[in-house]
N, C-alpha and C positions, 0 to 999 in steps of 0.2 A: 432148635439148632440155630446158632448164631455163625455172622457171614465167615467167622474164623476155621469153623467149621469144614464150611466149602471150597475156601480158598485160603493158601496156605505159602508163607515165603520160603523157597528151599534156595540153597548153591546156583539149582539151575532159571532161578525166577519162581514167580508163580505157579502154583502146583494146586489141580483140583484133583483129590484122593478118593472121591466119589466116581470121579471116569476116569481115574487113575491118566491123567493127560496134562501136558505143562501146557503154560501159554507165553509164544514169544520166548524159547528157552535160549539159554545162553549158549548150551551146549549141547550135544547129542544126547535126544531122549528116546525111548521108546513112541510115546506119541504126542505129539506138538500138534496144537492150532494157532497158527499163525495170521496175525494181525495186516501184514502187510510189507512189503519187497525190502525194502530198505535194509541194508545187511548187517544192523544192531537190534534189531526185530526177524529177521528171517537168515537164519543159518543154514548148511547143509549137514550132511550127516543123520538125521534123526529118522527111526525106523516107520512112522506114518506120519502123515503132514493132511490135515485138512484147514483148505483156506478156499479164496474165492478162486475161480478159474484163472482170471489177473494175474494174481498174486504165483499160482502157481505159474506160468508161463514167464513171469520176471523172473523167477527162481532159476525155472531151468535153463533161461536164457543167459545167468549170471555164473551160474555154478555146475553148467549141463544137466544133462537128463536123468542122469543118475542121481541129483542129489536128494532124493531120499526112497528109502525103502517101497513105498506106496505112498502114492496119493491121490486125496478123494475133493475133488472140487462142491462148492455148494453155494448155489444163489441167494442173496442179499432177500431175508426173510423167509428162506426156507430152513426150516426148524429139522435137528440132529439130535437124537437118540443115543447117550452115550449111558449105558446103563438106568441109575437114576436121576441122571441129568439130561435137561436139553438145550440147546446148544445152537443160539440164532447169530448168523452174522448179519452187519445190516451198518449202512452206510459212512465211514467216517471221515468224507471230504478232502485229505491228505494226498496220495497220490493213485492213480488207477489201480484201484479193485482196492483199496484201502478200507476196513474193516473196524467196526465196534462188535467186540463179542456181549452176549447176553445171554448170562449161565442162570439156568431157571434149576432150583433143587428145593423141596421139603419148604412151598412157599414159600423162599426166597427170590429177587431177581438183582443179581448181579450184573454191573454193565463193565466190560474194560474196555476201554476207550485204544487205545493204543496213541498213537499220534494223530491229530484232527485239526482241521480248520473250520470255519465258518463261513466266510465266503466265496461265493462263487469258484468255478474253477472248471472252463471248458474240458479240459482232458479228464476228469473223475466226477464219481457220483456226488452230487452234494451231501452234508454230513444230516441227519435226523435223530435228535433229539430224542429219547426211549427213556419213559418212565421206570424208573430201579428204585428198588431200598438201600441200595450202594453204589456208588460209583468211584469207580480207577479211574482217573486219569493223569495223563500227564501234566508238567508245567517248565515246559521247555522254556518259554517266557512268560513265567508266573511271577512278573514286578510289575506294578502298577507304570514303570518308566518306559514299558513297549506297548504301546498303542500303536497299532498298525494304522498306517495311512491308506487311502485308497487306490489299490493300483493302477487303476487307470493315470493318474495323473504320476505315477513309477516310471509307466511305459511310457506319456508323454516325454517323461523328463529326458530319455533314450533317443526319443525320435525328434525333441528339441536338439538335441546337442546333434545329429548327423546332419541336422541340419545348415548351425553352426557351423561345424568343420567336416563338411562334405568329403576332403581331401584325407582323411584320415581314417584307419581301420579301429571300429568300436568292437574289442573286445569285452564280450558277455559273458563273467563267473558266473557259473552256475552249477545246483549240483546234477551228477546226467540221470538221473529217475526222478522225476515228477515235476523240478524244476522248470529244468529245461524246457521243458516239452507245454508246460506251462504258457514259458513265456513268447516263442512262439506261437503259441495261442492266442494271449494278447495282443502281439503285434500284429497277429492278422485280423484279429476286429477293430484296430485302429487303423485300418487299411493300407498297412506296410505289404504289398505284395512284390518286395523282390528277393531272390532268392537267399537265402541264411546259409550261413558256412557252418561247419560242423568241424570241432579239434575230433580226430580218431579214434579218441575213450568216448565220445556219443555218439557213435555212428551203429554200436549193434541197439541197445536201445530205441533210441528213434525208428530205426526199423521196425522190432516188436511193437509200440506202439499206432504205427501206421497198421502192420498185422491184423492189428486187435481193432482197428476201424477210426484211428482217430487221426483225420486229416491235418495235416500241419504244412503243407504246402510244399515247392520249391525247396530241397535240402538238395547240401552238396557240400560233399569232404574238401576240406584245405587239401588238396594235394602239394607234393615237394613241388618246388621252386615258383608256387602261386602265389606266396604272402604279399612278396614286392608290389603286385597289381589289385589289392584289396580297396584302396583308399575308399573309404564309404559305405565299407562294407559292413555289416554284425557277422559278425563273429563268436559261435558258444563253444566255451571252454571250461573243463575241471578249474575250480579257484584257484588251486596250485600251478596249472597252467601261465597264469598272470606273471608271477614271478619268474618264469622257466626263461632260456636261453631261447627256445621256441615260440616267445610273445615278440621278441625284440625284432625279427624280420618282420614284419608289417609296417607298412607304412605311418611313422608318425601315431603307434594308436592309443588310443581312449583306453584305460584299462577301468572296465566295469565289474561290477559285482553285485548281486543280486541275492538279501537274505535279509532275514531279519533283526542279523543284527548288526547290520549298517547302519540301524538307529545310532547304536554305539561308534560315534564318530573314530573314538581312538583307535578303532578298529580298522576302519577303510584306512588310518592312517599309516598305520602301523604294518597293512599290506599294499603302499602305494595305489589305495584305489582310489581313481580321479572322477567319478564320475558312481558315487555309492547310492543302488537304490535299495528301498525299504519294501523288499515281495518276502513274504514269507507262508511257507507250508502247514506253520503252525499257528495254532489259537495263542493269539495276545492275552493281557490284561481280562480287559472287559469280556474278551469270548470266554474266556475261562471262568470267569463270575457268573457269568448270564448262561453258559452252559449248567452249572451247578442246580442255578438254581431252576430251570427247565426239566432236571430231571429228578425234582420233588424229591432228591436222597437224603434220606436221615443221614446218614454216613459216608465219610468221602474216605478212600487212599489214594495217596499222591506220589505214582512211581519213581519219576528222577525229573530234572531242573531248578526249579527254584521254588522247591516241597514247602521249605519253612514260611516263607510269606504265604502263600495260597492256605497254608494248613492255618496258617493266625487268620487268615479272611474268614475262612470256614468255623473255625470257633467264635470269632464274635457275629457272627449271621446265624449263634446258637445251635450248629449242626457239629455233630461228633465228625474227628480227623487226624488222618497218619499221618507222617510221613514216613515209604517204605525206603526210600532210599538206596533204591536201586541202582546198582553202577553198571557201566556196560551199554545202559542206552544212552540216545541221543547224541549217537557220535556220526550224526549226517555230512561233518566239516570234514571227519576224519574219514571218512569214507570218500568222500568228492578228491582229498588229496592222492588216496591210494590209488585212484583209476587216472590222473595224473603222468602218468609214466607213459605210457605209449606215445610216440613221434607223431606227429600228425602237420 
């Protein structure tokens, strides 16, 4: 039996026909295992959903409690039974309760990565490494041109500039699942302890995260007629935020944005960001090589970003590779805009 076997491209994404189950489906299936919150990976509607506990409580907190038929939570290394398959989730560094599946069938192990990082990351489990004969992953920045810098010296660059212009409100793009909640993170181990503003598309969010145990300190909503008195303040906001009629009462401010591809200078320019750091949620260049080759795959597929370059890495490093060319994900920009609309 070869991996084609087990895993199979339909309409609705990846499809294993051995537990009759998608993964990360685009649209309402019967039964989805889902990788993690992000709503180009985690839809509602589908008639069973097993994911980590995380994952489901972002769900329901996004899309309410209804949003699917059933659902069965399962801890990070505990092994599922789905017919002749089984079926381990297990750590992929991305954002809380964020998920690599590992589909074991007729001596096979498949790994689908979903979206992952490499480094550190107070608010989620770090990612681990699972030896497969196949591996999915993504290549959200699969060009050797994104090398991620290290974020500590991101955060400095933040808490340089309030320094600089103390009198001025530093608005922070960012997107409101894993991002945010992120960076907050970091400014608190660079010992920023005063309190963070919150635009009102991350205020449920941040909540569920503090729920789920993960301290982020002093938060507190812009309320109406507050902005005037910010000077100095951070400020986290949907990216679309930046641009809105709702950036421009603040005092004087910093417009910040935080991604990874604020590498791409044209970019910060192109959305008047004055202050572009380079944090990103996803594996660069080198993580995506050095991941590869950690998980000893004869065979790579490479769901959506920038397939073709990673797929020519993977063939001259002698290993067989797709690209599946997936549409539909990695639309984390288009999502941080959609939650954008709310007053705050």
């Amino acid at each position: 039996m070869q991996a084609r076997d087990i895993l199979s491209l339909t309409p609705a994404g990846l499809y294993c026909p051995l537990a009759d189950v998608h993964i990360d489906p685009l649209r309402p299936v019967p039964r989805a295992l889902i990788t993690h919150g992000h709503s180009d990976h985690a839809r509602a509607g589908h008639g069973a959903v097993l994911a980590t506990a995380q994952t489901l409580a972002i769900m329901a907190a996004r899309y309410g409690e209804g949003f699917c038929g059933t659902a069965q939570a399962v801890r990070y290394g505990e092994a599922v039974t789905l017919g002749p398959v089984r079926v381990t989730f297990l750590p992929a560094g991305h954002v809380l309760g964020s998920a690599q599946i590992l589909i074991e069938a007729n001596g096979l192990r498949i790994v689908i990565s979903g979206d992952y990082k490499r480094v550190g990351d107070p608010t989620c489990a770090p990612f681990e490494p699972v030896r497969c004969d196949v591996f999915i992953t993504e290549a959200t920045f699969g060009l050797p041109v994104f090398r991620h810098p290290d974020v500590v010296g991101e955060i400095d660059k933040l808490l340089h500039s309030l320094t600089l212009f103390p009198e001025r409100a530093h608005l922070l793009g960012a997107y409101p699942l894993g991002k945010a909640q992120r960076l907050i993170a970091l400014l608190r181990q660079r010992g920023y302890d005063r309190p963070v503003y919150l635009h009102g598309a991350m205020e449920r969010l941040m909540q569920l995260y503090g729920e789920l145990g993960i301290a982020l300190g002093d938060l507190r909503k812009v309320e109406p007629g507050s902005r005037e008195s910010l000077g100095g303040a951070v400020v986290l906001c949907p990216p679309g935020a930046l641009q809105d009629l709702w950036a421009r009462r603040f005092p004087d401010p910093v417009a910040a944005f935080a991604s990874g591809w604020m590498r791409v200078r044209a970019r910060a320019r192109q959305r008047g960001v004055e202050l572009p750091l380079v944090v990103s949620d996803h594996a660069g260049w080198d993580e995506l090589c050095a991941t590869i080759r950690e998980t000893g795959a004869g065979e790579v597929w490479v769901t959506h970003g920038e397939e073709e370059a990673l797929v020519h890495w993977c063939t001259r490093e002698g290993l067989a590779a797709r690209p599946l060319n997936m549409l539909g994900y990695g639309d984390d920009e288009a999502e941080a805009e959609a939650v954008a609309e709310p007053s705050a």
